[in-house]
N, C-alpha and C positions, 0 to 999 in steps of 0.2 A: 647738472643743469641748474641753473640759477633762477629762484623761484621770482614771477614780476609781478605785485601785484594790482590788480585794476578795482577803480571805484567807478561803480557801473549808475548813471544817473539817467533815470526815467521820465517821460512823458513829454508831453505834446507841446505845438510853439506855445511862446508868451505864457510857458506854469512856470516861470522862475527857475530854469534847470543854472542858464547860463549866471545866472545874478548869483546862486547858489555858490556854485565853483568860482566865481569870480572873489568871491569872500571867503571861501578856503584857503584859496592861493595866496590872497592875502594877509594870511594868519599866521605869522612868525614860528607857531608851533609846527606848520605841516614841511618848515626848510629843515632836510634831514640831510640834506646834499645829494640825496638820489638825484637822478635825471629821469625828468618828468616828460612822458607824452601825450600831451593834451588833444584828444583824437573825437573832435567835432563832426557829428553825423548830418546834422541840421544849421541851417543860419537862419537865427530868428532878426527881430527886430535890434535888440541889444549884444551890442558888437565888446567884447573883451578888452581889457587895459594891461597890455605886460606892463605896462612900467608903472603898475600898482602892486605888481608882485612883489610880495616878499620872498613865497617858491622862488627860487633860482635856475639855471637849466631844465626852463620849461620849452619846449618846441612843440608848435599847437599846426596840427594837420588836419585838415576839413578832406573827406569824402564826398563829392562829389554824388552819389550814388549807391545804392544797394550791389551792385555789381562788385565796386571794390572791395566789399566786406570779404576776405576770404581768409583761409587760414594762409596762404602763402603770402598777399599780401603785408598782412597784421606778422607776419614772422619776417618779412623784411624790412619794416617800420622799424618794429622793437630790435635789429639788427644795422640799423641804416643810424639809429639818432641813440643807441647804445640804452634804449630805455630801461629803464631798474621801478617803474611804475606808470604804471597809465590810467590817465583821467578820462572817463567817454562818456559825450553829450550826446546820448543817443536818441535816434530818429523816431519821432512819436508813430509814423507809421508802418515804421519795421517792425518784424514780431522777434519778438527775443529768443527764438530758440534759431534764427539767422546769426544772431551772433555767436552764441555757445557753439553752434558747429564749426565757426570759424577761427573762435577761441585758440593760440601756437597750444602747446601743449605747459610752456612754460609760464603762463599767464594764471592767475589763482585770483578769486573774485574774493576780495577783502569787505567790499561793502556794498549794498546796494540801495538807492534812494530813490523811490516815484514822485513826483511836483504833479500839481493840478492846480487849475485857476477854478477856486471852487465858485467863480459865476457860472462858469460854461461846463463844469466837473457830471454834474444828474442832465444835462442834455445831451453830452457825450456817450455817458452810460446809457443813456436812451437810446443812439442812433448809432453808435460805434461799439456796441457793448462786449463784442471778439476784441477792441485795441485796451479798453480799458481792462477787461479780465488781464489780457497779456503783461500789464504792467504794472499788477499787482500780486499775483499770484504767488511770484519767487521775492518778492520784494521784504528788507528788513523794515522800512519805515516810510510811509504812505504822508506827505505832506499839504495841505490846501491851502495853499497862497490866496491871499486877498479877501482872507471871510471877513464876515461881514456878523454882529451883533445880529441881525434879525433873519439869519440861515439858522434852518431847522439840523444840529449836530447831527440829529439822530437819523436822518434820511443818507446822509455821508458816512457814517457810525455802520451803518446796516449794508448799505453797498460794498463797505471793504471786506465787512465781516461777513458776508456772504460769499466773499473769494477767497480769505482768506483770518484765519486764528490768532494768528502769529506776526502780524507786521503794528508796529507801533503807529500809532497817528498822531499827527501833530496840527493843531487849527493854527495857521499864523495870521492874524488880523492884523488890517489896514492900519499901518503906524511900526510894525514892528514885531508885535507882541504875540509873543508864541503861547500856545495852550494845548498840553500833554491830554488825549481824549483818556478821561478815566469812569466811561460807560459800562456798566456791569454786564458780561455778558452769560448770563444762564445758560444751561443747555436747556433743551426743550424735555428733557426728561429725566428722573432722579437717579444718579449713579449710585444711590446708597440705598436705594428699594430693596427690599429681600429679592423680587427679581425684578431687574430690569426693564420695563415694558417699552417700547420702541413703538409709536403707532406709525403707520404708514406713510404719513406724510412728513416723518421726521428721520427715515433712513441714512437719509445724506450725511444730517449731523452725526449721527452714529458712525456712519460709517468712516468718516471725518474723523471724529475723536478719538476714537478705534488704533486710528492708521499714527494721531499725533501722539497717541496717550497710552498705548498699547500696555504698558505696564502695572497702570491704576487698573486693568479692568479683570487682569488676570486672579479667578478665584471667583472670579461674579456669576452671577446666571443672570441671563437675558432670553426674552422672547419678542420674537417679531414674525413677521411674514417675509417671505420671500420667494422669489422664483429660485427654480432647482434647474441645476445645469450640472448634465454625466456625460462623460467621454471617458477614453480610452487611456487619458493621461490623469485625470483623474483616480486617487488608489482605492482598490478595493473596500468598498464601507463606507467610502466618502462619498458627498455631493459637496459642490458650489450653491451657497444661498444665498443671493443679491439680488438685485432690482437695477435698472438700467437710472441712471445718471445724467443730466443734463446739467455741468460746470457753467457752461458759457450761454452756448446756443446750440440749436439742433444739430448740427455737422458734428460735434463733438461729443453728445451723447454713449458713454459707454455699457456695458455692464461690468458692474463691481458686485463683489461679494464675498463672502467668508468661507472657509474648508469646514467642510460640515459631516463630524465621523455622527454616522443613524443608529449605530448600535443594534442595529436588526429591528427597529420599532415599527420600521415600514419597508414595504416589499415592493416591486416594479416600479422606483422612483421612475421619471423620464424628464429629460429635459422639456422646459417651460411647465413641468408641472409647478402649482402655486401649493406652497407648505407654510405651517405656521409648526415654528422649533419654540424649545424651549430648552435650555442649555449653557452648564457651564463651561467659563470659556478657560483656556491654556494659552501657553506661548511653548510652541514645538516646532520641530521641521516638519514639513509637508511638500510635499510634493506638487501642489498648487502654485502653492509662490515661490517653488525652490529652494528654498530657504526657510528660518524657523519664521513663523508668524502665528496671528492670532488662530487657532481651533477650536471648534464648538464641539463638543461632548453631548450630542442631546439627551435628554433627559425626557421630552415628552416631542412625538412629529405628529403631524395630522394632517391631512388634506385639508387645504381653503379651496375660497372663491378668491379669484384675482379681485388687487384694488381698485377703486376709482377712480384713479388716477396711475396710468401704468410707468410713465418715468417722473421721478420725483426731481427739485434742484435744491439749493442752498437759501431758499428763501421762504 
């Protein structure tokens, strides 16, 4: 099966998606003679110029609808116009895990870019804050068309980076001129403490850097609180010790947490009991996540009082 791959472009009308790709196409470097399926989810204000292409065998298909999104669909497309790569200007108010399910099987996402008009960028985040999380989250590089000299970075700087570690940010200001954000980002606690201390309202990042960085933290010891959770699938000696999670918004709220071997320190854990570990952590298989993952060794458990705040977020 011949791999296809798609450059998957993010966010809402009038953020610069389509002027974006309009300037790709245009760039002599992207004509490789593939056949190009330019597969518009949205029709904003700013209508495309094929005959600004340099791309060659481009054929540009608008969706009409959420409806069309399908995998049989998009497996007829990429069979109907012999696609060998697809461009998608996707729909600010579809949520992207609509597309990954529709995804043919031969489709492999090469790049991904989110656009925002950072006039309207923290009023969005105010009132839509479920579409903005969605289109940042898996995102490689986060861009804000239109800044502006007297916008505060650091309120744009904190929103990404409250969804996400890992996506690049770019300011592109009025006139052109782009500016790589190179905002230092701390964590909120020392990773090189003899041990760890995690206070309560900083779980998330931990449990965040944990999940990206899994490998710096093995050999460490850390102490935190958390809620304890035992079942039947859990292995013998083990508890789950996490705290429930709020990413986005309340509907989303999970609980996360780590495989936690008690070493006999404590007797009749129960679930929603609150414990404060203290524990060097490994990289094993576990039976929690399946697979090898982060485990904690404790070293010292002890009953708490629950926090003052019982689900923490990214902020």
């Amino acid at each position: 099966m011949q791999e296809v791959s798609v450059y998957l472009f993010l966010g809402f009308l009038e953020s610069g998606k389509t002027k974006f790709i309009q300037e790709t196409l245009e760039d002599k470097r992207m004509e490789d003679g593939s056949k190009t399926l330019l597969l518009v989810c949205e029709e904003g204000v700013e209508e495309y110029e094929p005959e600004k292409f340099a791309v060659k065998n481009v054929v540009k298909v608008t969706l009409e609808s959420a409806d069309e999104l399908t995998e049989e669909n998009l497996t007829l497309l990429t069979a109907k116009h012999k696609a060998e790569r697809v461009i998608v200007e996707y729909n600010g108010t579809w949520l992207l895990q609509q597309f990954f399910d529709a995804m043919p099987e031969s489709w492999v996402i090469n790049q991904m870019m989110t656009f925002f008009d950072a006039g309207t960028f923290l009023n969005y985040n105010a009132n839509m804050r479920q579409l903005v999380f969605d289109k940042i989250q898996m995102t490689q590089m986060v861009v804000f068309n239109r800044f502006k000299g007297e916008y505060d970075k650091i309120e744009f700087h904190k929103t990404v980076r409250g969804i996400s570690r890992r996506a690049d940010i770019v300011y592109e200001y009025i006139g052109g001129k782009p500016e790589f954000d190179d905002i230092e980002d701390p964590l909120p606690f020392d990773v090189n403490a003899p041990i760890i201390e995690i206070e309560d309202r900083d779980f998330a990042w931990f449990y965040r850097d944990m999940a990206e960085n899994a490998d710096s933290y093995v050999g460490k010891t850390v102490k935190f609180k958390g809620m304890a959770a035992v079942s039947k699938k859990v292995p013998q000696g083990c508890i789950v010790l996490g705290r429930h999670i709020m990413t986005c918004c309340e509907a989303d709220i999970t609980y996360d947490g780590f495989a936690v071997k008690t070493c006999g320190l404590l007797d009749d854990i129960a679930t929603r009991d609150w414990l404060t570990v203290t524990a060097k952590i490994t990289m094993e298989y576990n039976a929690v996540y399946k697979s090898v993952g982060p485990v904690l060794v404790a070293q010292k458990l002890e009953r708490s009082e629950p926090p003052e705040e019982a689900v923490v977020t990214y902020y």
